[in-house]
C-alpha positions in Angstrom: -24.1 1.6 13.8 -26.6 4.4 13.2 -28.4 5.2 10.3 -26.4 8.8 9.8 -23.0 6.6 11.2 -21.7 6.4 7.2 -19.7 8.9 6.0 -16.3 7.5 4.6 -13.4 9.1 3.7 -10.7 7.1 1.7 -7.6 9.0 1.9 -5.5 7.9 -1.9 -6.9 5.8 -5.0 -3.7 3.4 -5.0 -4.6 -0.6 -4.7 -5.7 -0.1 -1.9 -8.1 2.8 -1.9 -9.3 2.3 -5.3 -10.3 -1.8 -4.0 -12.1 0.0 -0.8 -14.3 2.3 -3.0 -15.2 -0.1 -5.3 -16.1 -2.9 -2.4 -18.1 -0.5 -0.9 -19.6 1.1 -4.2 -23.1 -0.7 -3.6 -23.0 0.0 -0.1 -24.8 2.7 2.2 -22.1 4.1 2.6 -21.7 7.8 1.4 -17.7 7.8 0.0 -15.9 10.5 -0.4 -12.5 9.6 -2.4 -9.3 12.1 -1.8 -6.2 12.0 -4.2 -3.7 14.2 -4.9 -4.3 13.1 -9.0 -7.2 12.7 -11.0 -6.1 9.0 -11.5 -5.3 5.5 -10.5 -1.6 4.4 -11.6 -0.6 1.0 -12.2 2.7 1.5 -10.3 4.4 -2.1 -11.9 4.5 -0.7 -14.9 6.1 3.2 -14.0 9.7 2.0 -15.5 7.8 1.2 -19.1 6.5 4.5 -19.1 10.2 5.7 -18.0 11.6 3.8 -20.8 9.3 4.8 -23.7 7.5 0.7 -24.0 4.6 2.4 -23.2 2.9 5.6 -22.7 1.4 6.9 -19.0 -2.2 6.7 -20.1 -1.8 3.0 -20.9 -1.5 2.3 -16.7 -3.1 5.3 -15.7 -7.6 5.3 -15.1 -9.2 8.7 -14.6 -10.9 7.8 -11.4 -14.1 10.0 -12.3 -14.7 7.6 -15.1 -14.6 4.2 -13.1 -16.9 5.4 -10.7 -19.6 7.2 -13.3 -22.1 5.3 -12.4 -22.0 5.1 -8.8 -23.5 7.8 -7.0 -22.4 7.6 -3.7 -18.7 7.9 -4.7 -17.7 11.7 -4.4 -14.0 12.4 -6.1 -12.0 15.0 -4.6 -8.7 16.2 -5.9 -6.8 17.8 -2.9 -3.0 17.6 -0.9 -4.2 16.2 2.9 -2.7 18.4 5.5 -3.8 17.1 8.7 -6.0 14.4 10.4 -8.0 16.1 13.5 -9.2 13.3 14.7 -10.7 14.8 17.8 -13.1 16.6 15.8 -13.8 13.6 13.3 -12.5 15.7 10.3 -9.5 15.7 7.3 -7.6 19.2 6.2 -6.9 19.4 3.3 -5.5 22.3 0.7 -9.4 22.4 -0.4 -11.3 22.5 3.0 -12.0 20.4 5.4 -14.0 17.2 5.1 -15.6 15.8 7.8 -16.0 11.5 8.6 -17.7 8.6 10.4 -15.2 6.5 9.2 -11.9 7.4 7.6 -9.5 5.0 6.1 -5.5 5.8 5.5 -4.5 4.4 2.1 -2.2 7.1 1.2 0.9 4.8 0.4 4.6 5.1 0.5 7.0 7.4 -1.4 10.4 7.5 -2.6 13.3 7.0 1.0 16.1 9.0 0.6 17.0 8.2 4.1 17.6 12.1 5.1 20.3 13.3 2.3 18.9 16.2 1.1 21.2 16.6 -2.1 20.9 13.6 -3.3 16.7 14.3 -3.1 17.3 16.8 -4.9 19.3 15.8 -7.9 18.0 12.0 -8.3 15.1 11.0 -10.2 12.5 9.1 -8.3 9.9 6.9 -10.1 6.4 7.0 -8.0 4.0 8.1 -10.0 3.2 8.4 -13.2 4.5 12.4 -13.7 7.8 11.1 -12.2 7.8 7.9 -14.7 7.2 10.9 -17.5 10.0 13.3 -15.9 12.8 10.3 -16.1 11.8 9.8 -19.5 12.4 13.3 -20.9 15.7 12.9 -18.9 16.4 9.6 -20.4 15.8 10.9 -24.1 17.5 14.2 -23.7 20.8 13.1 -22.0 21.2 11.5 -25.4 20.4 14.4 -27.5 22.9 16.2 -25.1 25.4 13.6 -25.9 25.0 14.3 -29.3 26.9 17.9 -28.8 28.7 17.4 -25.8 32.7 17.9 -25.7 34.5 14.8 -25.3 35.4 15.3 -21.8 31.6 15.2 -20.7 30.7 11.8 -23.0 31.5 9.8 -19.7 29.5 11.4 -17.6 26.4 11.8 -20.1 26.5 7.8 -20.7 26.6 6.4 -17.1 23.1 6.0 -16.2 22.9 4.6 -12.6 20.3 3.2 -11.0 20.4 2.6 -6.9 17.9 -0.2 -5.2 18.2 -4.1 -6.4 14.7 -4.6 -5.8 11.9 -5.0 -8.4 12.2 -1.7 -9.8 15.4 -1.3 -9.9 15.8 -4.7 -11.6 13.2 -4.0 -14.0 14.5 -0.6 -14.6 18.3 -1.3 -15.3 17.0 -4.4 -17.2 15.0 -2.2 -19.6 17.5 0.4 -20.2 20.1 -2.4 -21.1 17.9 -3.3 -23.7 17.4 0.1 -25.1 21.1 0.1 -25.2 21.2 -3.2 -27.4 18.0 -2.9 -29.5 16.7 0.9 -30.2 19.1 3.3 -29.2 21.7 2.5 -32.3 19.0 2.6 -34.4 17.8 6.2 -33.1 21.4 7.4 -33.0 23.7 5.8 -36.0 26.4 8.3 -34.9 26.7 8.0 -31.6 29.1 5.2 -30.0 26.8 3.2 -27.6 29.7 0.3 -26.5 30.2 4.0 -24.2 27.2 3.7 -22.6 26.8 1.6 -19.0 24.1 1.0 -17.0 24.7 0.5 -13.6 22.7 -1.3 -10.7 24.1 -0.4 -7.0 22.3 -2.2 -4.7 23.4 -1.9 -0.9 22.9 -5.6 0.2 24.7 -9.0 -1.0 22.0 -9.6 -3.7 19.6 -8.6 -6.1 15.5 -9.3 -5.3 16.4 -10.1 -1.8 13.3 -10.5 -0.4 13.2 -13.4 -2.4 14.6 -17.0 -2.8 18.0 -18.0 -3.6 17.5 -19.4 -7.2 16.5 -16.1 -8.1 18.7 -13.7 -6.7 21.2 -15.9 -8.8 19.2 -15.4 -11.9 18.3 -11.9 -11.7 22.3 -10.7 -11.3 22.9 -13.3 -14.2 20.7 -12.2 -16.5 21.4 -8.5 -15.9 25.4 -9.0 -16.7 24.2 -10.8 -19.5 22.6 -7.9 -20.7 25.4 -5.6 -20.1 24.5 -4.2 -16.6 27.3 -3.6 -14.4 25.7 -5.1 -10.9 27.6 -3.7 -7.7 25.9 -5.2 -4.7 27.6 -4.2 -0.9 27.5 -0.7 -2.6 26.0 2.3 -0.8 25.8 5.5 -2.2 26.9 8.3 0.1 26.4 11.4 -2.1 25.5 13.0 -5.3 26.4 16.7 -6.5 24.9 16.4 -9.9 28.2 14.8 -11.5 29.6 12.2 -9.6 28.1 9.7 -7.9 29.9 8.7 -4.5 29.9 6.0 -2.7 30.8 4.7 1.4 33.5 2.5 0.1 35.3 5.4 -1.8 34.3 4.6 -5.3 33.1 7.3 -7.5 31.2 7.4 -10.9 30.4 9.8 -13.4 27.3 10.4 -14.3 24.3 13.2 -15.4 21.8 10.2 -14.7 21.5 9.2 -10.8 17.8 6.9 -10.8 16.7 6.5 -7.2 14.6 2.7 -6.0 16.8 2.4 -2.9 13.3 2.4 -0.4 10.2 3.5 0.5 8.6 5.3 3.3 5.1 5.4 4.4 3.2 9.1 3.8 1.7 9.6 6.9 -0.6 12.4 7.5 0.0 14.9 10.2 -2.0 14.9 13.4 -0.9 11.0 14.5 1.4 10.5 17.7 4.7 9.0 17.1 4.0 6.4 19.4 1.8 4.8 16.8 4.3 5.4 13.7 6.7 2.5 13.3 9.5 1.4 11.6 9.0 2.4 7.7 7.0 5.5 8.6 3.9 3.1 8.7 1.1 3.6 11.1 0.3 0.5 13.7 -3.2 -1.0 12.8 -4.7 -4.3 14.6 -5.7 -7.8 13.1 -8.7 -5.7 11.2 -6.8 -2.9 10.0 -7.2 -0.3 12.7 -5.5 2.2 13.5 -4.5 1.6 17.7 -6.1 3.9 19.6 -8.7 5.0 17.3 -12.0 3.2 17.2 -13.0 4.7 13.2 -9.6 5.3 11.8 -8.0 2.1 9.8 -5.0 2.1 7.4 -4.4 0.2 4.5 -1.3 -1.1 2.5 2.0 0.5 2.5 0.8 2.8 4.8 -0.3 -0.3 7.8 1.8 -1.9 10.0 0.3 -5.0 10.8 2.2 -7.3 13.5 0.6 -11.2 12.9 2.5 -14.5 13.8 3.5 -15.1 10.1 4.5 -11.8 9.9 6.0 -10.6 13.5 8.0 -7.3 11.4 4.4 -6.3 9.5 3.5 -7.1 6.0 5.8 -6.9 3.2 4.5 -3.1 0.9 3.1 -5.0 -2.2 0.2 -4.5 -4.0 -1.7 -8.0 -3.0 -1.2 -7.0 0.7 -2.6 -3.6 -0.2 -5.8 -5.4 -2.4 -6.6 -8.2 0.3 -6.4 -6.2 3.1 -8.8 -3.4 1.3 -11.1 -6.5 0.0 -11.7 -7.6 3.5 -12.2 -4.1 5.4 -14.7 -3.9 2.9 -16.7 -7.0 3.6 -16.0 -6.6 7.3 -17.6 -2.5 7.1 -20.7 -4.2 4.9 -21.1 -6.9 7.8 -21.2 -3.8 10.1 -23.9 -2.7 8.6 -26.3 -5.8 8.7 -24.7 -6.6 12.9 -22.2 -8.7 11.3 -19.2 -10.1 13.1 -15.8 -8.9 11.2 -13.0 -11.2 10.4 -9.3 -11.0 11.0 -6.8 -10.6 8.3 -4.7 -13.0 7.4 -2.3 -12.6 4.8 -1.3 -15.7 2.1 1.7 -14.5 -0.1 1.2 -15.9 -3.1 4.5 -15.2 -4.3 6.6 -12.6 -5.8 8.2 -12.0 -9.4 10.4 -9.6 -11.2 11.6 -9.5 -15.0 14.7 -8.6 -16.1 14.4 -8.4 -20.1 13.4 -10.1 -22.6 12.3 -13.9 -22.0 13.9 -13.3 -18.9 12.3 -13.5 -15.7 12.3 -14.6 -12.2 9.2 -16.1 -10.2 8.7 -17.2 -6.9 5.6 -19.6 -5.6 5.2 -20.9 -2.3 6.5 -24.0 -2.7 8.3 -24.0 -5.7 10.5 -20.8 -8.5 11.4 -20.8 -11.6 13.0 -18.5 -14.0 13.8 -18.2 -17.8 11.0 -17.8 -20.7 8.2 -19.4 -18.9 8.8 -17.0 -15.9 8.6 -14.2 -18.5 5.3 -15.2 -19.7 4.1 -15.5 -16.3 5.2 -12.5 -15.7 3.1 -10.4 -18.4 0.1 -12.4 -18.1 -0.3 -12.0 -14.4 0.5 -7.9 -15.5 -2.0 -7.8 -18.1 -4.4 -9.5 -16.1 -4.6 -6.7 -13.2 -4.7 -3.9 -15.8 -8.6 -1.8 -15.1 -9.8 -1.7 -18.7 -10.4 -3.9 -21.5 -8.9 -1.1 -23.7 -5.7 -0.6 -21.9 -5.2 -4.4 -21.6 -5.5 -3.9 -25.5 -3.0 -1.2 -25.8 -0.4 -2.6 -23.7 -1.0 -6.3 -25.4 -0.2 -4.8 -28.8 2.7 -2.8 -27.8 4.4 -5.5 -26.0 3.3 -8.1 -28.9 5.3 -5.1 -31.3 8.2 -4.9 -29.1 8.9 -8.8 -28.7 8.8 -8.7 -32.9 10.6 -6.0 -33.6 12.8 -5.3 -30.4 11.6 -1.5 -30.7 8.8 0.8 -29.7 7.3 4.2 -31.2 6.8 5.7 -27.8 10.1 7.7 -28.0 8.8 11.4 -27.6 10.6 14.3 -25.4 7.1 16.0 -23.6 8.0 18.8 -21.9 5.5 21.8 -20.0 5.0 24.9 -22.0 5.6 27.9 -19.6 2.0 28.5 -19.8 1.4 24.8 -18.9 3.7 25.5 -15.8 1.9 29.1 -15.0 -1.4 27.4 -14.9 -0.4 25.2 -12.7 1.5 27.1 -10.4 -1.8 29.4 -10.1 -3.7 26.8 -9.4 -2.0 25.6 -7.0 -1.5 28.8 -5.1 -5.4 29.0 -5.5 -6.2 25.8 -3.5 -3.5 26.5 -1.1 -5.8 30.0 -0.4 -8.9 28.4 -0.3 -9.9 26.6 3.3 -13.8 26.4 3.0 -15.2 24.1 5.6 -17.1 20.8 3.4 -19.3 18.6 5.4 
């Protein structure tokens, strides 16, 4: 590697580009970090934010202020276009930036597998302004209720949620308990025995990714909690209305919450011989991308074939963190004529919570569920949290919740229309600007 050979370009500040930057921080290298926000989001936590337990700056870090003191980190805010690889350079809506070394981390978004209506009625929940959007949706469908002819009550209390996996769990979970705890309280004269929260989920189980004992559990503790669970469902179409699904079955509802899949956000200028199944780029035992000797991907966005893992890597954040941790250490070996190391991927185990002292975990040789799996759970949450101050802030409102079954966080926060002009100039300035950055 040559002296000049050090220009990086991380493409997205999720786990795994945010771990990158900060591995290589007291490097040589000259980083230039690209994001579409300002911020890092601690995606585990999007359905608290969507269910007012806690607010969007208690899991999201301005990335300009983790990095203050490291001067070879340069923050970009920009929407990447295309990779021309050929000519070592990104496009982005704010020039181009040219690279010795770019890495991928640009992570997945929401899969609406192609139906176009339902993309465009559902609520997604992959970032933190999406989190924010279902709230204000959450909050004024009751409002609306409030009003609302007795012919539309039906349709304004069915929230429905699609995807039995984490989120989806953890979402209809929370919303349950709303239900129970804080929503009576809010609204004395509203009826909530109306209101149903359903989980559709298109397999045989809840959590399926994971073991036995706790697909059991999960579904059990959700009807516990109210949720109507309605696995082998698959939901055909939405118009707004009604939600409709393969078997014939139709509900009403104002409230469609999409967690049904993932796929990877690849950037333009890659062959589709190299994009696999999941919209995820095919990278080697070190993280590269095939057929390009300075191009690597990282975490949702890789698709890593290994003997423990013939089908790639499951999208998690630990995949994401380990594999950025060690294409870290491998590019600083680079720079002393080091040899780099394979990855090698040790699943420490999964979990999900459902509500309330109820939880599910998973280990590698033994799960468990209940109040300890809870506890587990949150500390394991609170522990991967950035700041001291935020691990504060989310310790004290989830201390105040378990007391008092409530939280404060229960505001409607909608754009002004100058909020929205501003924005929508701004954004037709950047798409106008192309300046060349080197």
């Amino acid at each position: 590697m040559s002296a000049t050979d050090k220009r990086v370009i991380i493409l997205g500040a999720g786990f795994a580009g945010l771990q990158l930057a900060r591995q290589l921080s007291r490097s040589a290298y000259d980083i230039t970090l690209i994001d579409r926000y300002n911020y890092h989001q601690f995606q585990p936590l999007f359905y608290q934010v969507a269910t007012a337990r806690l607010e969007p700056s208690s899991i999201s870090f301005p990335l300009r202020k983790i990095f203050q003191k490291k001067k070879n980190i340069h923050i970009r805010i920009g929407e990447v276009q295309e990779i021309i690889s050929g000519e070592n350079k990104v496009r982005t809506n704010i020039g181009d930036f040219s690279y010795d070394h770019l890495i991928i981390a640009t992570g997945c978004t929401t899969n609406f597998f192609g139906n176009k209506q339902i993309e465009a009625l559902a609520f997604p929940m992959k970032s933190t302004t999406e989190a924010m959007a279902l709230r204000n949706r959450i909050l004024l469908n009751f409002e609306d209720a409030l009003r609302a002819p007795e012919s539309e009550i039906e349709r304004l209390l069915n929230i429905v949620v699609v995807g039995g996996g984490p989120t989806g769990v953890e979402l209809s979970g929370a919303l349950a308990e709303m239900k129970r705890n804080v929503l009576p309280k809010d609204y004395p004269d509203m009826d909530f025995s109306r209101l149903n929260v359903y989980l559709l989920e298109g397999g045989p189980v809840t959590l399926g990714p994971m073991s036995d004992a706790s697909h059991k559990k999960s579904q059990l503790y959700l009807e516990q909690i109210g949720v109507k669970v309605w696995t082998n469902s698959v939901v055909e179409n939405y118009d707004g209305k009604t939600v409709q699904l393969k078997d014939g079955r139709q509900i009403p509802s104002s409230n469609l919450i999409w967690a049904a899949g993932v796929t990877g956000n690849v950037p333009g200028g890659f062959s589709k011989d190299i994009i696999q199944r999941g919209n995820r780029l095919k990278v080697d035992r070190y993280n590269k991308v095939e057929g390009f000797s300075n191009i690597y991907a990282l975490g949702d966005i890789a698709y890593m074939e290994t003997p423990k893992y013939p089908k790639g890597h499951p999208q998690v954040a630990n995949v994401a963190i380990n594999q950025a941790k060690l294409l870290g250490k491998n590019m600083c070996a680079a720079l002393r004529g080091g040899n780099w190391k394979e990855f090698e991927y040790k699943d420490p185990g999964s979990m999900a919570t459902v509500g309330k002292r109820k939880a599910v975990v998973d280990l590698p040789k033994f799960s468990f569920q209940g109040r300890l799996a809870w506890f587990t759970w949150m500390f394991l949450h609170l522990m991967l949290i950035l700041s001291v101050r935020n691990k504060l802030f989310i310790f004290i409102n989830w201390a105040f919740s378990y007391f008092t079954n409530d939280t404060t966080l229960r505001l409607i926060l909608l754009p002004t229309r100058k909020q929205i002009e501003l924005a929508e100039a701004n954004e037709n300035s950047l798409n106008n600007r192309n300046e060349p950055i080197t």
